[in-house]
C-alpha positions as CSV (number, residue, x, y, z in Angstrom):
1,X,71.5,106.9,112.6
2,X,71.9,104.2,109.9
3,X,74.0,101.0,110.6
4,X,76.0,102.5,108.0
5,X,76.8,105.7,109.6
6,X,77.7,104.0,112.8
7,X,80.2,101.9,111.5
8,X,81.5,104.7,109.1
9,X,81.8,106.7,112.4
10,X,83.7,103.5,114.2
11,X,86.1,103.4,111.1
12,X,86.7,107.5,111.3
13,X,87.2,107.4,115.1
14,X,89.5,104.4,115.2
15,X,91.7,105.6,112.6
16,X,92.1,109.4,113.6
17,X,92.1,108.5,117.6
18,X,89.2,110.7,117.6
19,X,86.3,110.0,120.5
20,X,83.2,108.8,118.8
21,X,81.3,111.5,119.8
22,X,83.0,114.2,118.5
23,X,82.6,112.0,115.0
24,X,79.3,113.6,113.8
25,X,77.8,113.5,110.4
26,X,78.7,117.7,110.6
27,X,82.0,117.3,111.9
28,X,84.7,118.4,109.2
29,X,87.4,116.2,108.6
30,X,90.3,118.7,108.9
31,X,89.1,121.6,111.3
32,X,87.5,119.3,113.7
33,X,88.9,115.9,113.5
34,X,92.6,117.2,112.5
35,X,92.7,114.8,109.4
36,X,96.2,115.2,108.3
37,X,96.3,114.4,103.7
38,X,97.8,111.4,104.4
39,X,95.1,109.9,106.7
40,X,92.7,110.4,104.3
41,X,94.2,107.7,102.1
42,X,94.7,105.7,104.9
43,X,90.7,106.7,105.3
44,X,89.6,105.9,101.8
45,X,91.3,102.2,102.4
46,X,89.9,101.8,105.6
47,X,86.4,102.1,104.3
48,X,86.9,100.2,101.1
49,X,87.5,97.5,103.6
50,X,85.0,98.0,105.8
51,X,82.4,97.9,102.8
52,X,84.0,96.0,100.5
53,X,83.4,99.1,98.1
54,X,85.8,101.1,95.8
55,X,85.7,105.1,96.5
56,X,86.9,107.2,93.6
57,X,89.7,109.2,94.6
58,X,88.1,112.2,92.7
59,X,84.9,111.8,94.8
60,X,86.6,111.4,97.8
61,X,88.4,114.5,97.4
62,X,84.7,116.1,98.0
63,X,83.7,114.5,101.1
64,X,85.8,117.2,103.6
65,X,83.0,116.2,106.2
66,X,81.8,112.6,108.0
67,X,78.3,113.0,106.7
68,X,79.9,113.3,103.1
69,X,81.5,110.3,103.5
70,X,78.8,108.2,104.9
71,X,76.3,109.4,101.6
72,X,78.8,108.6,99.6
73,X,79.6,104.8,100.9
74,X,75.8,104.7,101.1
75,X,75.5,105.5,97.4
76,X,77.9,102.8,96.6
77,X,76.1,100.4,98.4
78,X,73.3,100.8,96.6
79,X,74.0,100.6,93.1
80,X,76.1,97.1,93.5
């Protein structure tokens, strides 16, 4: 797994009390993490900061699992 992913998956676990390992690139946000709506603002910000990248809202909406996420922070790290 990617540096990336690892510290996507250290954000994720930290801010939904989650143990890490449960935290897989599969796991979905809601049915297996129990991601309430307003964590996943709290989520979006918590990356941003992590990366120093700004997630569309829209695009966020999409990524319902961790391996979603962790594309999509890859792809913004990318094209800066």
């Amino acid at each position: 797994m990617s540096e990336v992913a690892e510290r996507c998956r250290k954000v994720i676990a930290g801010l939904l009390k989650a143990p890490l390992e449960r935290v897989t690139p599969q796991a979905s946000f809601i049915r297996d993490l129990g991601m309430e709506s307003v964590q996943s603002v709290e989520l979006i910000a918590a990356l941003e900061e992590e990366f120093d990248v700004e997630i569309d809202e829209d695009r966020a909406q999409n990524n319902d699992t961790v391996g979603k996420a962790i594309a999509e922070v890859e792809r913004l790290l990318q094209v800066r």
